[in-house]
N, C-alpha and C positions, 0 to 999 in steps of 0.2 A: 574314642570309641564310646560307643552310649550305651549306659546300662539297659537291662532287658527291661528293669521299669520302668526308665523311658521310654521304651521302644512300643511296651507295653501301653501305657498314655498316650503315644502317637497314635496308636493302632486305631484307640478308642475315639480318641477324637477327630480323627479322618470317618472312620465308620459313622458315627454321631452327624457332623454336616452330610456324609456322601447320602444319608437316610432321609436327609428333608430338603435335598437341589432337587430343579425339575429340569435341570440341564446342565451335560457333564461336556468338556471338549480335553481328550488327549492331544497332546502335540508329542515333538523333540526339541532338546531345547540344546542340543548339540551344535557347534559352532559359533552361539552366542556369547556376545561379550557380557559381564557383569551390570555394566552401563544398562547393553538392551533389557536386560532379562529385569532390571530395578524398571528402567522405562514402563516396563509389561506388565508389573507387579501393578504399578502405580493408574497403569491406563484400565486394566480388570479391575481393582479398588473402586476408581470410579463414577464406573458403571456398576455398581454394586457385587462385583463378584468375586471370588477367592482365587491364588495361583499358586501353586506349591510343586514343586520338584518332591519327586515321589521314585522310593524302589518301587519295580514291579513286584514284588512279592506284598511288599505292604499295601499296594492298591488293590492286590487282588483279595489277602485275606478283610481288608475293611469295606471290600463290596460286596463280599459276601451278606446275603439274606437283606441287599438294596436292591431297588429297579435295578442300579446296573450290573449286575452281577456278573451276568453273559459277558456284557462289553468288556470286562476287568481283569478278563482271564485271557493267559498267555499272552501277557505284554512283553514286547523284546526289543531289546537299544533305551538308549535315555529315556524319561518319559517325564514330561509335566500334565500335571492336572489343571486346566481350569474348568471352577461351575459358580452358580448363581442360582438363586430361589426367587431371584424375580425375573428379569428381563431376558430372554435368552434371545432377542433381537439385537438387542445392544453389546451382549459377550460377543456375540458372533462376528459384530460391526469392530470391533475393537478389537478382538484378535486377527481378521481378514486384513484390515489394516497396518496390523505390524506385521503381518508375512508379506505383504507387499513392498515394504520399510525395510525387513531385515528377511533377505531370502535363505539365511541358514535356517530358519523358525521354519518348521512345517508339521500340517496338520495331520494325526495318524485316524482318530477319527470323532464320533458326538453321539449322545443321546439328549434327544428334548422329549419331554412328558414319556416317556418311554423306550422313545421311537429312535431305533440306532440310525445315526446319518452318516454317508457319505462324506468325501472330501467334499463334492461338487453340491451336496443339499447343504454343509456349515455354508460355502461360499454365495448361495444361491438364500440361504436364512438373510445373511447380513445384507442381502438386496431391499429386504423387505423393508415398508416404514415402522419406525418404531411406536411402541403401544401408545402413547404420548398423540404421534401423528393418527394413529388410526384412530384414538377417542373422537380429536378434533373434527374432525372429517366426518365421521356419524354423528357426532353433534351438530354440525352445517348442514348434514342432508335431513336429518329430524326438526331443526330450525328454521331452514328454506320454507315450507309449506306453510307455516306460521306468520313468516314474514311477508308473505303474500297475500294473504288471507289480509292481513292486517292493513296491509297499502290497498287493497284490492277494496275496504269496507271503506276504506277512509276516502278514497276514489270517489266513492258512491256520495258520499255527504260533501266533498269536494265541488263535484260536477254538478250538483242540487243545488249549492249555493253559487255556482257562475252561473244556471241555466234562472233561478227567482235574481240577482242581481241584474241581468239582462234585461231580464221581464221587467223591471223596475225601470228602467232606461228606459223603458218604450211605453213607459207609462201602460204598461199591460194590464195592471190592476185597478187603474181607473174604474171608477163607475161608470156607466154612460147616461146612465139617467132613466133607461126606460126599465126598468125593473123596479123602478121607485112608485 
């Protein structure tokens, strides 16, 4: 049994992270093996984010005066917590994939930047590409027009020097004499 100043300490420092994530995902972590649940630990790690088996009472009072607050209240059966301060594309991708891996794990529910999710919006996040893929991709489309431009000038001096090499071949430059 834990003394109240541990309990005390946990309190504090659940409250402490749950005040600076920008995305939280409840689950149950009921019918899991040890095995999985270390798997889980290891695959949220990761992707940068935290997983903790939580009483409901202690998620509720450490969500107190956090964005999640609402979410945190009257949680009932098992509960784990996972969150993350950075990627919530990738929490989302990594836990989708161990519920699909280990179907005792299911999702109860999520907040990203606020915004309480659904089962079907975490399922439908983890579709999305990750921040990673989506810089790429805007850097390609900001690049493209550059890249054109650039073949597109270089064309013009290209074609300049086949169209005077031609001329050249045909003796085009020649004098003819009557201008002399």
């Amino acid at each position: 049994m834990k003394k109240r100043s541990d309990k005390e300490k946990d309190l504090e420092k659940l409250k402490s992270e749950l005040a600076t994530v920008s995305t939280v995902i409840l689950s149950t972590f009921k019918g899991i093996t040890v095995e999985d649940d270390t798997k889980l630990r290891r695959t949220i790690q990761a992707v940068g984010g935290h997983y903790k088996v939580v009483k409901n009472t202690l998620a509720e009072r450490a969500g107190a005066g956090t964005p999640s607050e609402a979410f945190l209240k009257n949680l009932a059966g098992p509960t784990s917590i996972a969150f993350t301060t950075s990627d919530p594309v990738a929490l989302a991708k990594a836990i989708t994939k161990f519920a699909k891996d280990v179907p005792a794990f299911q999702f109860k529910a999520g907040v990203v930047e606020g915004r309480v999710l659904s089962i079907a919006d975490i399922q439908q996040l983890a579709t999305l590409p990750s921040k990673e893929e989506l810089i790429s991709k805007i850097m390609f489309l900001v690049n493209a027009p550059a890249q054109r431009l650039a073949s597109a000038m270089a064309g013009v001096s290209r074609n300049l020097a086949v169209v005077v090499s031609e001329a050249a071949k045909q003796n085009k430059f020649a004098s003819d004499g009557a201008s002399e």
